[in-house]
C-alpha positions as CSV (number, residue, x, y, z in Angstrom):
1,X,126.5,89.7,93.8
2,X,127.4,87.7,97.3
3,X,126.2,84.0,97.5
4,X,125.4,84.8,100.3
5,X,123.8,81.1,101.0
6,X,126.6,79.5,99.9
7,X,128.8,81.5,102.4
8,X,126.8,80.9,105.6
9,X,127.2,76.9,104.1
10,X,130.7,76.9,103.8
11,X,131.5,78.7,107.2
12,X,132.7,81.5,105.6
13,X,131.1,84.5,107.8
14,X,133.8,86.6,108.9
15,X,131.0,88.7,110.2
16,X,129.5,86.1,112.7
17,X,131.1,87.3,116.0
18,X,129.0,85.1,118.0
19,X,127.0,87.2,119.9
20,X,124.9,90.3,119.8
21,X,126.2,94.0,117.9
22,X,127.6,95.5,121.3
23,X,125.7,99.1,120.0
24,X,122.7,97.5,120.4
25,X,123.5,96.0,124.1
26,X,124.5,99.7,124.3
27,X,121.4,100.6,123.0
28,X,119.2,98.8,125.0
29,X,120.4,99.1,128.5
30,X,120.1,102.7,127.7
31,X,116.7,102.3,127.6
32,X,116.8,100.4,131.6
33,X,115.6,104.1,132.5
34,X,113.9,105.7,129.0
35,X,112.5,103.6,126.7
36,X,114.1,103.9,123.5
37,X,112.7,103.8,120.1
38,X,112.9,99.8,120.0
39,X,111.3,99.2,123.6
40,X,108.1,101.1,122.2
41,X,107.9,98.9,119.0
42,X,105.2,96.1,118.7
43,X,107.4,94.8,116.6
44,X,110.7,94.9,115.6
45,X,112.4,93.7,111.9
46,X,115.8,92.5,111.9
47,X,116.7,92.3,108.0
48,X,119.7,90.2,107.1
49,X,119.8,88.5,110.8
50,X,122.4,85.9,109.8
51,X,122.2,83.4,113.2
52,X,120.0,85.9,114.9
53,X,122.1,87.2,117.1
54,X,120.7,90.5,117.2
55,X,117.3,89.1,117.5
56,X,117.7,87.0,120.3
57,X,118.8,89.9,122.5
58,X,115.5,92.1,121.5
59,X,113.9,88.9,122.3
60,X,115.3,89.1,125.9
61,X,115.1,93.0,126.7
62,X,111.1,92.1,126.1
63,X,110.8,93.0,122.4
64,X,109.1,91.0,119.7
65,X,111.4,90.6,116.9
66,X,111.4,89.1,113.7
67,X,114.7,88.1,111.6
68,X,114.8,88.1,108.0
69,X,117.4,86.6,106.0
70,X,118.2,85.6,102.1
71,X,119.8,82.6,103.1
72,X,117.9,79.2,104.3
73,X,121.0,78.4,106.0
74,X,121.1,81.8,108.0
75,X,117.5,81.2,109.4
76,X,118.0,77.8,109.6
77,X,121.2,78.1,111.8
78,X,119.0,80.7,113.9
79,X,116.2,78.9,114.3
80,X,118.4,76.0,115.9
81,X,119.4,78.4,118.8
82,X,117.9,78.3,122.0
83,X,115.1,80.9,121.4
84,X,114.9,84.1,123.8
85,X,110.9,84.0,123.6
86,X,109.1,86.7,121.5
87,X,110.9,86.0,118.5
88,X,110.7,84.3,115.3
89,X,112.6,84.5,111.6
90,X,111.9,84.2,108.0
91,X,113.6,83.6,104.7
92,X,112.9,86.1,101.7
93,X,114.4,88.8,100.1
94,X,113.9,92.0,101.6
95,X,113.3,93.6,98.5
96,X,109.9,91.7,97.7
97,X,106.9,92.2,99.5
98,X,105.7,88.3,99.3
99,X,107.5,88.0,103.1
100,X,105.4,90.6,104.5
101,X,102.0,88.9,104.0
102,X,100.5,89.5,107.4
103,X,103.1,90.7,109.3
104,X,103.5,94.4,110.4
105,X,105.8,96.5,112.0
106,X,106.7,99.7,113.7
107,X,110.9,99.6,113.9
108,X,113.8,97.9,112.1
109,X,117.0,97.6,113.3
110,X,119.8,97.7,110.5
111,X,123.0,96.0,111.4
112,X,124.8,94.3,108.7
113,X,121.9,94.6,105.5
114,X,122.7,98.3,104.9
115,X,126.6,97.5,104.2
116,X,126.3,94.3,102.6
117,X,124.1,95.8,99.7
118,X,125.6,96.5,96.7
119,X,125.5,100.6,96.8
120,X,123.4,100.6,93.7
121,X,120.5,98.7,95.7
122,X,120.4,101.2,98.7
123,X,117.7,103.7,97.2
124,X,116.0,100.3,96.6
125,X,116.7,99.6,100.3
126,X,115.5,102.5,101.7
127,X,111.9,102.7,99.5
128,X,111.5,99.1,101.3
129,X,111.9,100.5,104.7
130,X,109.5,103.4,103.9
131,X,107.1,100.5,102.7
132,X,107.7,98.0,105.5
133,X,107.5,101.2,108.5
134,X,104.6,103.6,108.7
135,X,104.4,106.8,109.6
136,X,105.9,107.3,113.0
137,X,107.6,104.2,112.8
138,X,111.8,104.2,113.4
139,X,114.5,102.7,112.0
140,X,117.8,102.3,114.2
141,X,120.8,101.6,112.7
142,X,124.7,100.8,112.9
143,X,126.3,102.2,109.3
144,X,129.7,100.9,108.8
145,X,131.8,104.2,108.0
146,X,134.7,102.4,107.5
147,X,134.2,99.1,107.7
148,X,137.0,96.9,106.6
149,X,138.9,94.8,108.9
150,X,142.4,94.4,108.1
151,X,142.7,92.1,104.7
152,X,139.5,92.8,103.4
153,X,138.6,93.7,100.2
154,X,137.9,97.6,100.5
155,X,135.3,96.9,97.2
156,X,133.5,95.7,99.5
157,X,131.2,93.7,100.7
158,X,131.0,94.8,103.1
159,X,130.4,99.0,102.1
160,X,131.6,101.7,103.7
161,X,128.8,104.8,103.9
162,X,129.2,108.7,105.3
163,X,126.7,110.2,107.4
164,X,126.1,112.8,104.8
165,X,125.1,110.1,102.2
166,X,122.8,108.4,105.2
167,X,120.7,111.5,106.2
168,X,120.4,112.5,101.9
169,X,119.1,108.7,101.1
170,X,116.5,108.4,103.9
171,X,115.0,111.6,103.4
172,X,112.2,113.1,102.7
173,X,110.9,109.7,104.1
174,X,112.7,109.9,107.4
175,X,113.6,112.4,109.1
176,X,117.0,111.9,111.3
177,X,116.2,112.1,114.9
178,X,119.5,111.5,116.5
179,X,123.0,110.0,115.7
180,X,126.0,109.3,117.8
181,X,129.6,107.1,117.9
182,X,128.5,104.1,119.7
183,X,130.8,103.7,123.0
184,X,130.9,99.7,121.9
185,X,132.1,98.1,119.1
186,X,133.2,95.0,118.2
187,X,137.4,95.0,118.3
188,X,138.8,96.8,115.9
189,X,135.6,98.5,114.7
190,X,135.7,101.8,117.5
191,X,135.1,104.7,116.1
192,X,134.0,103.4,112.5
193,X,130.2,103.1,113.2
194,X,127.5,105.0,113.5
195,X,124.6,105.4,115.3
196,X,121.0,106.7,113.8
197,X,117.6,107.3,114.9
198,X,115.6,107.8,111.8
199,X,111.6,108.4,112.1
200,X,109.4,107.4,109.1
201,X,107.6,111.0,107.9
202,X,103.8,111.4,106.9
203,X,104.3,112.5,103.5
204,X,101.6,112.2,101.6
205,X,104.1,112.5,98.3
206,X,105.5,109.6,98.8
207,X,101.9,107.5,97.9
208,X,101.6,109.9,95.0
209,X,105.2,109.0,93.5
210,X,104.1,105.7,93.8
211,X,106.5,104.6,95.9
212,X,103.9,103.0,97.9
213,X,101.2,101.1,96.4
């Protein structure tokens, strides 16, 4: 497993680009002239927000956000930006529910959590989404299809995913309610994302398998 800590301390964040996922930009001036998913939302949860990046940009399209991140020295790094307004972070692991203590939300948006997972934890990940999101609620995503830059160590992390494997995890909790190639990308990662609109279900199965307590 990925110190991930110990990476954002030593500098060693091949994935901080310095500004927002250009999807999301995509994203969200999409929604200039329909709202989208995320310019509905209350509230929106960033998980694994490294420097905040993402959040900040929510922040300034007038959506509340909250980052979460494993490392201190992610949300600490974050926290020293100048804030957008309407946004906030917090350290804790995603997959325990002692973060969520009176906070609620109605859409994530997955960037770089989903891929950085080892694949073994990604049932894991998507039982905490059907937790953390009620019925109704959205996820939006980037999945890295391919996502290794040149030099990188295809055993990952970072994970590569297919959107077959995407649409079998997430259901019967969410149902897919669109997917797409973003136009944007970061260099060198066109055509190796993509895009997902997944809606959290009302299944009442769910609460009986215990999945929710």
């Amino acid at each position: 497993m990925a110190d991930w800590d110990e990476r954002w301390r030593q500098g060693d964040t091949p994935w901080e680009k310095g500004y927002a996922a250009p999807p999301l930009a995509e994203y969200l001036e999409a929604g200039a002239t329909t709202a989208t998913e995320l310019h509905r939302a209350r509230r929106v949860l960033v998980p694994g927000c490294g420097s905040g990046h993402d959040v900040r940009l929510l922040s300034r399209h007038g959506i509340p956000a909250t980052g979460l991140d494993l490392s201190p020295a992610a949300v600490e790094r974050a926290r020293q930006e100048p804030p957008a307004g309407g946004e906030d972070y917090v350290c804790g692991d995603l997959f325990s529910a002692d973060w969520r203590a009176g906070r609620e939300f109605d859409a994530v948006w997955e960037h770089t959590c989903f891929c950085a997972i080892d694949p073994s934890m990604r049932p894991a990940y998507v039982r905490a989404m059907a937790e953390i999101l009620p019925p109704g609620g959205h996820l939006v995503g980037v999945f890295f299809l391919t996502p290794w830059d040149p030099g990188e160590r295809e055993a990952g992390p970072p994970f590569g995913t297919s959107r077959e494997e995407i649409v079998a995890l997430f259901a019967p909790w969410f149902e897919l309610r669109g997917g797409r190639l973003p136009e944007r990308a970061y260099p060198g990662r066109e055509g190796r994302e993509w895009l997902a609109v997944l809606e959290r279900c009302a299944n009442p199965g769910v609460a009986e398998s215990g999945l929710i307590a």
